[in-house]
Each structure stands twice: as C-alpha cells, then as structure tokens.
C-alpha positions as a Markdown table, in Angstrom:
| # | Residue | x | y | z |
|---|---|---|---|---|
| 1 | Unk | 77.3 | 111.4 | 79.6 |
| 2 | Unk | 80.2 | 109.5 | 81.1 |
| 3 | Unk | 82.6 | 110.6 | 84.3 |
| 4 | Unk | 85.9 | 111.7 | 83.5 |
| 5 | Unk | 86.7 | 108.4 | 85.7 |
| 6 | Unk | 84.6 | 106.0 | 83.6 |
| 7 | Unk | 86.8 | 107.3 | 80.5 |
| 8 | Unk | 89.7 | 106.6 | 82.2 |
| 9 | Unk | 88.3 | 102.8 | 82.9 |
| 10 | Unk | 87.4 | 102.6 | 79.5 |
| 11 | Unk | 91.1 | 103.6 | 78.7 |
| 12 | Unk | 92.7 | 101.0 | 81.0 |
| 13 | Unk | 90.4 | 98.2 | 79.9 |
| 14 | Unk | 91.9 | 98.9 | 75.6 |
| 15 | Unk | 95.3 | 100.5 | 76.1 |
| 16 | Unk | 97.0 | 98.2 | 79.4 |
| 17 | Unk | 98.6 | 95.3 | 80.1 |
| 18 | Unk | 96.7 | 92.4 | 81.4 |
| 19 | Unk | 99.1 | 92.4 | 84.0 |
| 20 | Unk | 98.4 | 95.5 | 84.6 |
| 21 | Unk | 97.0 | 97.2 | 88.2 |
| 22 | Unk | 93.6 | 98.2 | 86.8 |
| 23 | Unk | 92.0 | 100.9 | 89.0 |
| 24 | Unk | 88.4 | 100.2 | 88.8 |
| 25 | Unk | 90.0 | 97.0 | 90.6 |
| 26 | Unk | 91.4 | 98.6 | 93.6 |
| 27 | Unk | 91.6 | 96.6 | 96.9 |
| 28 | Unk | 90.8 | 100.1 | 98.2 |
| 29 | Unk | 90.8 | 101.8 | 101.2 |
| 30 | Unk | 91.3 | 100.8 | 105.1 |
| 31 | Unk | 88.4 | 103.6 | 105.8 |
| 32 | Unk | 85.8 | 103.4 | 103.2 |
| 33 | Unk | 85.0 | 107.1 | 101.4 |
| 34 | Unk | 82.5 | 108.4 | 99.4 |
| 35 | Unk | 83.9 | 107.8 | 95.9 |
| 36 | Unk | 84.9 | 111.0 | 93.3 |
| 37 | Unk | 83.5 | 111.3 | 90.5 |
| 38 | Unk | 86.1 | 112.4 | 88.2 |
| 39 | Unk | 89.5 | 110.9 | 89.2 |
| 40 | Unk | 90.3 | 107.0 | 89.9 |
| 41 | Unk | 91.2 | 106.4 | 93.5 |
| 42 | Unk | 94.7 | 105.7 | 92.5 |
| 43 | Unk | 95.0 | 109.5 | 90.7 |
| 44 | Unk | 93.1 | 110.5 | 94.3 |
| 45 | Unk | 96.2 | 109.0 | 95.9 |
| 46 | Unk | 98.5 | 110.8 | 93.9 |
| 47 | Unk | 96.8 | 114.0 | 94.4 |
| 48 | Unk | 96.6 | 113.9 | 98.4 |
| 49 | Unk | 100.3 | 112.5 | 98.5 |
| 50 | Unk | 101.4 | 116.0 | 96.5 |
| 51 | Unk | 99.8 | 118.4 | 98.9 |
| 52 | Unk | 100.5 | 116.5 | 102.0 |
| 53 | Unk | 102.9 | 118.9 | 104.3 |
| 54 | Unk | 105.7 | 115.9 | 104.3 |
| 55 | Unk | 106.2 | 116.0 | 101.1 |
| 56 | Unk | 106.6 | 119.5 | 100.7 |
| 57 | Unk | 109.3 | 119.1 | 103.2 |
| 58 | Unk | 111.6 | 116.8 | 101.1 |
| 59 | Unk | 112.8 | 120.1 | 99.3 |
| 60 | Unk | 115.0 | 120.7 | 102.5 |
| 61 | Unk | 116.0 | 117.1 | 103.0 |
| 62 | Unk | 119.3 | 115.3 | 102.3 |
| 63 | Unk | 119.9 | 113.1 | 98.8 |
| 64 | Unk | 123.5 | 112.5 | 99.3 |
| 65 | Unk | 125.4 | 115.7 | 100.6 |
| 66 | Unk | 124.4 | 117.3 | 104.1 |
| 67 | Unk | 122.2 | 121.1 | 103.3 |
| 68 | Unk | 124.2 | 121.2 | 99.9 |
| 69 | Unk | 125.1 | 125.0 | 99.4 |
| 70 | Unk | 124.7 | 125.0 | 95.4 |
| 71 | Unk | 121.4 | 125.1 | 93.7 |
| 72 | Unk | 121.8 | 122.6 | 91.5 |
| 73 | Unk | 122.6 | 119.3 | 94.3 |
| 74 | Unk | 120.2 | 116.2 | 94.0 |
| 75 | Unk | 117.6 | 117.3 | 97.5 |
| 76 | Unk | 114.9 | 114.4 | 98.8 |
| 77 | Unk | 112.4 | 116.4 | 96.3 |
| 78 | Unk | 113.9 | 116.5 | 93.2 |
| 79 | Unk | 114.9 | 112.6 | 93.7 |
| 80 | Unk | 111.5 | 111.8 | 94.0 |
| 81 | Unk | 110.5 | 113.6 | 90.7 |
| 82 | Unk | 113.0 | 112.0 | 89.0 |
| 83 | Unk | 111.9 | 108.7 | 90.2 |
| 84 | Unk | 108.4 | 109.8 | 89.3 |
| 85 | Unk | 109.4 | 110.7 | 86.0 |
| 86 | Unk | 111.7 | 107.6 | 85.4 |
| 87 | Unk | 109.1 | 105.1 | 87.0 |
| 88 | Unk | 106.0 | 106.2 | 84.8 |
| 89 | Unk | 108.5 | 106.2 | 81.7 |
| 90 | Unk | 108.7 | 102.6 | 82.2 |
| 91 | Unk | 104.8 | 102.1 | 82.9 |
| 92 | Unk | 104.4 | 103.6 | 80.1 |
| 93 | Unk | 106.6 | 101.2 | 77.7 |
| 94 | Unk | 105.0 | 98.1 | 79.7 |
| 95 | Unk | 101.5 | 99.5 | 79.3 |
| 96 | Unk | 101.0 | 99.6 | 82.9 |
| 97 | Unk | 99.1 | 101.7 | 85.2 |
| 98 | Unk | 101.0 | 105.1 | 85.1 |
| 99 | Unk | 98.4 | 106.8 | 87.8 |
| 100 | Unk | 99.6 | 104.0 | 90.1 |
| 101 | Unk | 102.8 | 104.2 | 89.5 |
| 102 | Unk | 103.0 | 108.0 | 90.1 |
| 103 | Unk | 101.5 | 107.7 | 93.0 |
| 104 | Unk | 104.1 | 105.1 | 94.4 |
| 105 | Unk | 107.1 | 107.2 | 93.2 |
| 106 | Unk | 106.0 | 110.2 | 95.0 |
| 107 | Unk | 105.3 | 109.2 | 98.0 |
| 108 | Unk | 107.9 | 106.2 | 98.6 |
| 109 | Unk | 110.4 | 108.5 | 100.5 |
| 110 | Unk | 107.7 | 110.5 | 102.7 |
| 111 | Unk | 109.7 | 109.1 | 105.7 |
| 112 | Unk | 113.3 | 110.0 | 105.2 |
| 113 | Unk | 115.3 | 111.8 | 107.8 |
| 114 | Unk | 117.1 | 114.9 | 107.4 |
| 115 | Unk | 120.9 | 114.3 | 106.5 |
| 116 | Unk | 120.0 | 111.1 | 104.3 |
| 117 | Unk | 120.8 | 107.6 | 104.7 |
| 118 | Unk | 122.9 | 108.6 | 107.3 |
| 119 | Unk | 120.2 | 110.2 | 109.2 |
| 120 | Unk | 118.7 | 106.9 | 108.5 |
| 121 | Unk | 121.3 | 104.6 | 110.3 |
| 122 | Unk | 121.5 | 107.2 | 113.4 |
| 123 | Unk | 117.7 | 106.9 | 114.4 |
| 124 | Unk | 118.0 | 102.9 | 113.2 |
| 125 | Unk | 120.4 | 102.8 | 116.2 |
| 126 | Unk | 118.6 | 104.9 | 118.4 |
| 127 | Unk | 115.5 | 103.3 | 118.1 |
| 128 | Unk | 114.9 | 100.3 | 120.5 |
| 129 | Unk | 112.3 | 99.3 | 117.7 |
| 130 | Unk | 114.3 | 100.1 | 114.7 |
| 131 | Unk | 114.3 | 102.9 | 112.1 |
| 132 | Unk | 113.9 | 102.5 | 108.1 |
| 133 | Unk | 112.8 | 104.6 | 105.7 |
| 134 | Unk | 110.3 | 102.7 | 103.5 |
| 135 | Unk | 108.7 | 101.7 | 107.0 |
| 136 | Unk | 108.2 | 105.1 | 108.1 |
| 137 | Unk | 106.9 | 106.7 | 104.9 |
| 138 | Unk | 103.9 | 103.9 | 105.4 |
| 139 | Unk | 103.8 | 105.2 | 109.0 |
| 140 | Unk | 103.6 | 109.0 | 107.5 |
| 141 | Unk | 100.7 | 108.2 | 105.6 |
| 142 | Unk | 98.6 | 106.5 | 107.9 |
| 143 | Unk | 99.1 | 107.9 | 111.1 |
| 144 | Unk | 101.2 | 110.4 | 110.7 |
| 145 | Unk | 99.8 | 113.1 | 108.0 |
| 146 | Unk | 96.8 | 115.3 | 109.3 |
| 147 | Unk | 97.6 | 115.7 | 112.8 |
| 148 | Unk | 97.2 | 111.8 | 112.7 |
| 149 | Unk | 94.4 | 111.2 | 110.8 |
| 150 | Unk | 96.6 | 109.9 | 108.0 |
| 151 | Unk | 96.0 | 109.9 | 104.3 |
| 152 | Unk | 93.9 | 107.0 | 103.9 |
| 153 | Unk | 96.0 | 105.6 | 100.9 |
| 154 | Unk | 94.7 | 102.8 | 98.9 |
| 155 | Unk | 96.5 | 99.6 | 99.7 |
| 156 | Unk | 98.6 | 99.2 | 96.1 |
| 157 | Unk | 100.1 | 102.8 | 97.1 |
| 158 | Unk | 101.4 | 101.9 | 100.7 |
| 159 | Unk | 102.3 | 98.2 | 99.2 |
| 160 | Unk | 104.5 | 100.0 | 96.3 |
| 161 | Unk | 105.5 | 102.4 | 99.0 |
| 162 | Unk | 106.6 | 99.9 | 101.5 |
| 163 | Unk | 108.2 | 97.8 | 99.4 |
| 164 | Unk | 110.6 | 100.2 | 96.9 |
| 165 | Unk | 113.8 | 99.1 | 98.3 |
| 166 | Unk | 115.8 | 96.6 | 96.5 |
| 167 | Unk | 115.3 | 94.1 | 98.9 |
| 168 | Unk | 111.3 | 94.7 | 99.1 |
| 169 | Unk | 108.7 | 92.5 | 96.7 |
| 170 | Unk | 106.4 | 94.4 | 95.7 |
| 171 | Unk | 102.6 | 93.3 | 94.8 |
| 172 | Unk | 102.2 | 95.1 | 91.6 |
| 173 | Unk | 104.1 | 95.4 | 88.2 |
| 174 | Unk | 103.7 | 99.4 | 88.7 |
| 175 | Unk | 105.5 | 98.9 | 92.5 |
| 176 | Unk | 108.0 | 96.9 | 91.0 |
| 177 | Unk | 108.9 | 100.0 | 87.9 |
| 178 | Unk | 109.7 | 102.4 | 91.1 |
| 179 | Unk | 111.9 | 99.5 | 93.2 |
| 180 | Unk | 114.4 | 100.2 | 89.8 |
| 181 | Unk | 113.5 | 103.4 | 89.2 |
| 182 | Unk | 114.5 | 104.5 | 92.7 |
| 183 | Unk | 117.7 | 102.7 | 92.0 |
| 184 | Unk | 118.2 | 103.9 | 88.2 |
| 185 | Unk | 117.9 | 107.7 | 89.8 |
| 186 | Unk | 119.5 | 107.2 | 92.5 |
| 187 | Unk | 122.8 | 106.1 | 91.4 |
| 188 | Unk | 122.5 | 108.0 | 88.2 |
| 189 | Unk | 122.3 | 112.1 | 89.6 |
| 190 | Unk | 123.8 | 110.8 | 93.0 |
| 191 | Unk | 127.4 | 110.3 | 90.3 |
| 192 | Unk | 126.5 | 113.2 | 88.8 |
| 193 | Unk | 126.5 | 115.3 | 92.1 |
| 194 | Unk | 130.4 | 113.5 | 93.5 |
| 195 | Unk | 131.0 | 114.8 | 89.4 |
| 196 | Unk | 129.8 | 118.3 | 90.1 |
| 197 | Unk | 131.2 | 118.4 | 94.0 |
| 198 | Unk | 134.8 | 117.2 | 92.5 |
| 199 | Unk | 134.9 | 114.2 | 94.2 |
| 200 | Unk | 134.5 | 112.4 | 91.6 |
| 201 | Unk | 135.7 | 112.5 | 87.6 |
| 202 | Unk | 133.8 | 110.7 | 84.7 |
| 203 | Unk | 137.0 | 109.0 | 83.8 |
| 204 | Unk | 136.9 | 107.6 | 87.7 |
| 205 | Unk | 133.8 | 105.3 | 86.8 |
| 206 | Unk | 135.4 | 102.4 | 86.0 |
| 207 | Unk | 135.4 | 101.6 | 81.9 |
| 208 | Unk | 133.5 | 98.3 | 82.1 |
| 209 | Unk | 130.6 | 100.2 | 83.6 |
| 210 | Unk | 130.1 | 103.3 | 80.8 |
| 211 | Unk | 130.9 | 100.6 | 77.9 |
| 212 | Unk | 127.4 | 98.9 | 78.9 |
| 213 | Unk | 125.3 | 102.1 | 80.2 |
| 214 | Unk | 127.2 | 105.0 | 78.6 |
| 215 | Unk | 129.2 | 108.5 | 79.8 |
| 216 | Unk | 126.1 | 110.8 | 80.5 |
| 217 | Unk | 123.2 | 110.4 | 82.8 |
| 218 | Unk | 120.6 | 110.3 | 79.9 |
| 219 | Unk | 122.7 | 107.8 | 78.3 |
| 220 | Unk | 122.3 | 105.2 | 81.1 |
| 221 | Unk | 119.1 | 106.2 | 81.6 |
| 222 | Unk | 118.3 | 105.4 | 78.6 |
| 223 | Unk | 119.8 | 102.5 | 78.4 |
| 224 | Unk | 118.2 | 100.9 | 81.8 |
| 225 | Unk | 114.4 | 101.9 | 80.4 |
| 226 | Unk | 115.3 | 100.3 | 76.9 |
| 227 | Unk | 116.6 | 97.4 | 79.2 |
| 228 | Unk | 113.5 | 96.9 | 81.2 |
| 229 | Unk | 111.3 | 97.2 | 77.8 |
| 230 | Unk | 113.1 | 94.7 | 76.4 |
| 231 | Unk | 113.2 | 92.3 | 79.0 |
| 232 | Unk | 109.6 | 92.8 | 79.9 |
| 233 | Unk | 107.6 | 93.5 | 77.7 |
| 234 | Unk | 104.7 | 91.2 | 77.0 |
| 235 | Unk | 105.7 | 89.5 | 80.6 |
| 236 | Unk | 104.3 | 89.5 | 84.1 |
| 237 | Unk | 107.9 | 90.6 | 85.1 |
| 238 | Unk | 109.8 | 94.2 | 85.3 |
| 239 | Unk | 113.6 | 93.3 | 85.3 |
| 240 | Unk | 116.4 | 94.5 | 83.3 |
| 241 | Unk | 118.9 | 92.2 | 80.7 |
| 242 | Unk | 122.1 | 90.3 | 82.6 |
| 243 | Unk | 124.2 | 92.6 | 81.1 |
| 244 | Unk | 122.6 | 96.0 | 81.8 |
| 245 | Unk | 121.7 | 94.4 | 85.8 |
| 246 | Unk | 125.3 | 93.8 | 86.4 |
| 247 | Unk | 126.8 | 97.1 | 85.0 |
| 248 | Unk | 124.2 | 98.9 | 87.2 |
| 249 | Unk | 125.2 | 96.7 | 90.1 |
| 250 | Unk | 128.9 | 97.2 | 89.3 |
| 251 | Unk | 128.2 | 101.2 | 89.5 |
| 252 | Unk | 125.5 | 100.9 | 92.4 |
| 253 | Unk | 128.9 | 99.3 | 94.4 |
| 254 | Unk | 131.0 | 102.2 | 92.9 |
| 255 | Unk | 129.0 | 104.9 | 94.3 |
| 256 | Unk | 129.2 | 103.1 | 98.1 |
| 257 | Unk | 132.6 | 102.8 | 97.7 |
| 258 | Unk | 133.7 | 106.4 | 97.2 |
| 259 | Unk | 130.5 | 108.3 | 97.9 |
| 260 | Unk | 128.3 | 107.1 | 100.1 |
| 261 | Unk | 130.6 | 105.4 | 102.3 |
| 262 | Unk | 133.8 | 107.7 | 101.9 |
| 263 | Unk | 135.9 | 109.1 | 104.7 |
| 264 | Unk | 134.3 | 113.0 | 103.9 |
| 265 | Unk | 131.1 | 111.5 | 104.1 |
| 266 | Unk | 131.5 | 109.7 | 107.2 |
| 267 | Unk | 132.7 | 112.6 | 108.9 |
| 268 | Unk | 130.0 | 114.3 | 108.0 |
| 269 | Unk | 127.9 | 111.2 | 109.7 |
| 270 | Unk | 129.8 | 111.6 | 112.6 |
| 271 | Unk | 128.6 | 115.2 | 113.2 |
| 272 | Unk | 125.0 | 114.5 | 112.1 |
| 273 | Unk | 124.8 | 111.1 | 115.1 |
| 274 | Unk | 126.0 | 113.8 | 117.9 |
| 275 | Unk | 123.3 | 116.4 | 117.0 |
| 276 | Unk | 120.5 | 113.3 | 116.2 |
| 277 | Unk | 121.6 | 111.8 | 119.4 |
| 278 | Unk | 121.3 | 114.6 | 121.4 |
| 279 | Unk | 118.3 | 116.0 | 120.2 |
| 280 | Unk | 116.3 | 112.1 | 120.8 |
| 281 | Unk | 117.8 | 112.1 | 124.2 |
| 282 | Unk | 116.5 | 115.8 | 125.1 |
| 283 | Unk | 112.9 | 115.2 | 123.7 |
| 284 | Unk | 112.2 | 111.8 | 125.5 |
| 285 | Unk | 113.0 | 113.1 | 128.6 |
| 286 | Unk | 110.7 | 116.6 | 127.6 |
| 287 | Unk | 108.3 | 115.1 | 125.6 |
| 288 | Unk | 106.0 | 118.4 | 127.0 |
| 289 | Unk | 108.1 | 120.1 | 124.3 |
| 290 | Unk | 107.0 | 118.7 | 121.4 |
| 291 | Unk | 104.3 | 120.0 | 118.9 |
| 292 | Unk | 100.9 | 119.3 | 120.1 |
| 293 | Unk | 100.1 | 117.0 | 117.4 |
| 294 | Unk | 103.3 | 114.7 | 117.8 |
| 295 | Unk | 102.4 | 114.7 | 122.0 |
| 296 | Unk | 98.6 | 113.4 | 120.8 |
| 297 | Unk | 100.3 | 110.4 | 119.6 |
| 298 | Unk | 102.6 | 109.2 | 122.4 |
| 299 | Unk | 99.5 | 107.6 | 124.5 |
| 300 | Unk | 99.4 | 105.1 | 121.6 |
| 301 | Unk | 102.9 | 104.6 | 120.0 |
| 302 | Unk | 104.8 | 105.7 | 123.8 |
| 303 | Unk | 107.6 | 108.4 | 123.6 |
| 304 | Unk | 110.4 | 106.5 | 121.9 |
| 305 | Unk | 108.4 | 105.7 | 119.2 |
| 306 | Unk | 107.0 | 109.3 | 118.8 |
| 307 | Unk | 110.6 | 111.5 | 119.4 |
| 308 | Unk | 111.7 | 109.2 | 116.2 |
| 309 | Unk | 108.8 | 110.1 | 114.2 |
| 310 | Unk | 109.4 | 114.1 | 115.3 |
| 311 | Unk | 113.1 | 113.8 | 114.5 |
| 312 | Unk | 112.4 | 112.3 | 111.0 |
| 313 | Unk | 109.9 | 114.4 | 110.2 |
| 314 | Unk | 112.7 | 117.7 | 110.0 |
| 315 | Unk | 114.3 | 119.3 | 107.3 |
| 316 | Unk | 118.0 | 119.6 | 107.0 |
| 317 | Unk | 118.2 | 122.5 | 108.4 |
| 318 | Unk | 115.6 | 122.3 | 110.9 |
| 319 | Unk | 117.4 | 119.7 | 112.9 |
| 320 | Unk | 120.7 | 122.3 | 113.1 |
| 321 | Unk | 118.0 | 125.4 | 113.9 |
| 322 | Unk | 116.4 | 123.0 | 116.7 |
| 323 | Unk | 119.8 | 121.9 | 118.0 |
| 324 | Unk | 121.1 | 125.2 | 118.3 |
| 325 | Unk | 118.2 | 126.3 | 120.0 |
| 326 | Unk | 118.1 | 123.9 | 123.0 |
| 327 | Unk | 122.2 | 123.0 | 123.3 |
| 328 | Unk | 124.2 | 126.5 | 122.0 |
| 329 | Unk | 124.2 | 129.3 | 124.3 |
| 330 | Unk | 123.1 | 132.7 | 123.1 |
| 331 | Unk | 125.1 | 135.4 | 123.3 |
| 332 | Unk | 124.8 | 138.2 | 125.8 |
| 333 | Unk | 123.4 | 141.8 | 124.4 |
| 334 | Unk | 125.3 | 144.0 | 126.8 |
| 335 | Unk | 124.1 | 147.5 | 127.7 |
| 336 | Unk | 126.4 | 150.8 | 127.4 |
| 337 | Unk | 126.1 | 151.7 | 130.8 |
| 338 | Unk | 128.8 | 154.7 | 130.2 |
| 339 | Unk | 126.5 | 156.9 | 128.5 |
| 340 | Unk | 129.1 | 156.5 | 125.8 |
C-alpha cells in the first residue's frame, strides 16, 4: 500500500502546474531529518510553523491600530489567515502547490514587532544593524524558535518567507501568490478597520478605485484573484491585469495617506518610540535580565542584536506590562496605624 505522502506526489505529478513547486522536489532542509512518512516536507513546514510559540503570539500583535479595544479589529493573527486563505485561493486557480503556499503565508510575519509597522521603523532606527520584518521572521525560524534550535524550515518556505514584501523576488510561483496576497489583505481589511474605527467612510475611497475593484471587501477581493487567474494562468508568472495593478496601487497609496501615515496614527508612533526606546536602552545595559533563552544567544549575535530580537518577539501588550514594570513606580500600600 502507498504513504499518504506518495498519494500526494502522485497528485502533484496529474493535477499541477509544470511551473509548479513540486514537493517530492524540495531543495530541503539545512539539517537533514529522518523523513515522515505521511506528510510532504512542505505540509511538515506548515504544521511546525502553526504550533511554533511565535506564532501563537501574533493574536496580541498590532495590524494597523495600537491593542485595538473591539473584537472585531484586523490583529497580526487574523492577517495572516487571511493571507493564508487569499494566497492558497490563488494556488489553487494556477494549479500550484497549495501546501507550499500555506506554509509561506503563515509564517511570513513570524517577526513583526508589537505596535506594527510602526514598531517596525522604531527598532529599524535603534538597531545599529537594521530592523525589518521579513528579515526577522527568517531569523525566528532558524535561530530563534526552540530556545534557538530553530524550526529547520525547508528552503522554499524561508525563500517565500523572506521575500513576501513587495519589493522581495521570490524563487517560487507559490512565494510569489503571498507577495500579492499579503498586499490584497492588507489593504483590503486594513480599509475596512479606518471604515469601522470612523476614520474613514466608503464614499472617502476615491471613485476611480471602487469602479475597477468594487465597494465591499469581497468585491475587490474577488476581483484581484480573478485578476491574477487571468493574467496567469498557463504562465510562469503570478501578476495581476494593468488595470486591476493600478487601482490596487491607487488604494495601497490611499490607505498611507490617511491611515497608515495619519496625524492619529503618528501620535500613536510617537508614544510607542519612547516606550521601545526605553525599554532597548534598559535591557542592553541589563542584559542579566533577560529570559534565559534570549541571554544563550548574545555570545553569538552580541547584546544589540539580541535586546531587538527580545523586544520583537512581545505582544502588544506585553511591551506596556514590561514597561510599566521596570519605569512606573508602584504605589505605596499604607498601613492603618490608628487602630481605626
């Protein structure tokens, strides 16, 4: 009888793309492991990515508005699912390798700071060595995860990973379906959140751009994975049609305009840079304070390095729980020495 994971060869080989990332073709692994017998080293990937302890963490992370009070606000986590689920929708219409591509989605934010972007640009300037996000979710699964052992990802996953942001060039067709569908998400429930936070009204989004994509965030969704099918199908390419690219574009430079870059939200930045600051400056001068497992690592990365990696690592809320521990003063319990 055959594995599950020779099926699933069998499946590639009559159902995908030539152009396709085939997983029996895998460049593998830096560490060579005993092979499993049921699931393809890609679906392995996915797997260890889901149950890693940074990605559980993304649930208390930034999207777009600092430890959003509502339960229905974009967070880190749900992003990445709806990249997940937006990325392997587009495999699927190219016939490419949805395990891959999975795989990719989930884990290409891994490395994202608390408060967002902005969090992002504070450790970028803190860093004597530089801070982004795509960079660090690599370093997460390689030296980071398992007390530093890292996850031991295949190389397509930490290419995809490393390369989802616009400006990245991805090695695979799958790597390429998250670089848009990072950006498809993105700016689709980021306008949805200014919508639902009143910052925003649907009749603010300029006409040109819900003419081409439409009013609602299935609409444009739509419309971008109909795009990309149409465009790419058949083709060792994953792009969208002039007309769809721009619109998105047009809206992408909306959303930075009076979202991402607004006065609220740079006050907001402000706020987060003192406590970021701070905190980076306390812990390389008391790097005995760390957890054990980030003071294992400053021998071989040195302490700069390793306070980034600790400060990126927290939630949301973790950062203000760790701020407030070291910098507010606690109040004083005072004894009723009256007898009153």
């Amino acid at each position: 009888m055959k594995s599950l994971k020779e099926k699933t060869y069998e499946i590639e080989r009559a159902f995908l793309s030539p152009y396709a990332c085939f997983s029996k073709n895998t460049a593998g692994r830096d560490k060579p492991e005993q092979p499993c017998a049921m699931r393809t080293e890609f679906q392995r990937d996915r797997d260890r990515i889901i149950y890693c302890k940074a990605f559980r963490r993304l649930k208390n992370k930034t999207q777009v508005f600092f430890s959003p009070e509502g339960d229905h606000y974009v967070t880190r986590l749900t992003h990445t699912l709806d990249v997940a689920q937006i990325a392997r929708s587009i495999a699927r219409a190219l016939s490419l390798n949805e395990d891959l591509t999975e795989a990719i989605a989930l884990g290409h934010d891994l490395g994202h700071t608390p408060f967002g972007h902005s969090g992002e640009r504070i450790l970028n300037k803190l860093s004597p060595t530089g801070f982004r996000h795509n960079e660090q979710s690599v370093r997460v699964v390689e030296a980071l995860e398992k007390d530093g052992a890292g996850l031991n990802l295949t190389r397509e996953v930490r290419d995809g990973i490393l390369h989802h942001p616009k400006s990245g060039t991805p090695a695979t067709l799958e790597g390429k379906c998250v670089s848009l569908a990072d950006r498809i998400a993105y700016i689709n429930h980021d306008l949805d959140d200014a919508i639902r936070a009143g910052i925003l009204t649907l009749e603010d989004v300029p006409e040109s751009i819900t003419s081409v994509l439409g009013k609602t965030s299935r609409e444009r969704i739509n419309t971008a994975i109909s795009s990309i099918y149409a465009y790419s199908y058949g083709k060792n390419q994953v792009g969208m049609d002039g007309a769809v690219e721009s619109a998105s574009e047009q809206l992408r430079s909306f959303m930075f305009g009076r979202v991402y870059l607004s006065e609220s939200a740079r006050g907001e930045e402000e706020k987060a840079e003192r406590m970021l600051s701070a905190l980076y400056g306390y812990f390389v001068k008391n790097c005995g304070e760390l957890p054990q497992a980030f003071r294992n690592l400053i021998d071989g990365y040195g302490e700069e390095r390793v306070v980034c990696d600790y400060l990126s690592s927290m939630t949301d809320r973790y950062a203000v729980y760790t701020f407030n521990k070291i910098f507010v003063p606690k109040g004083w319990s005072f004894i009723d020495e009256t007898g009153g």
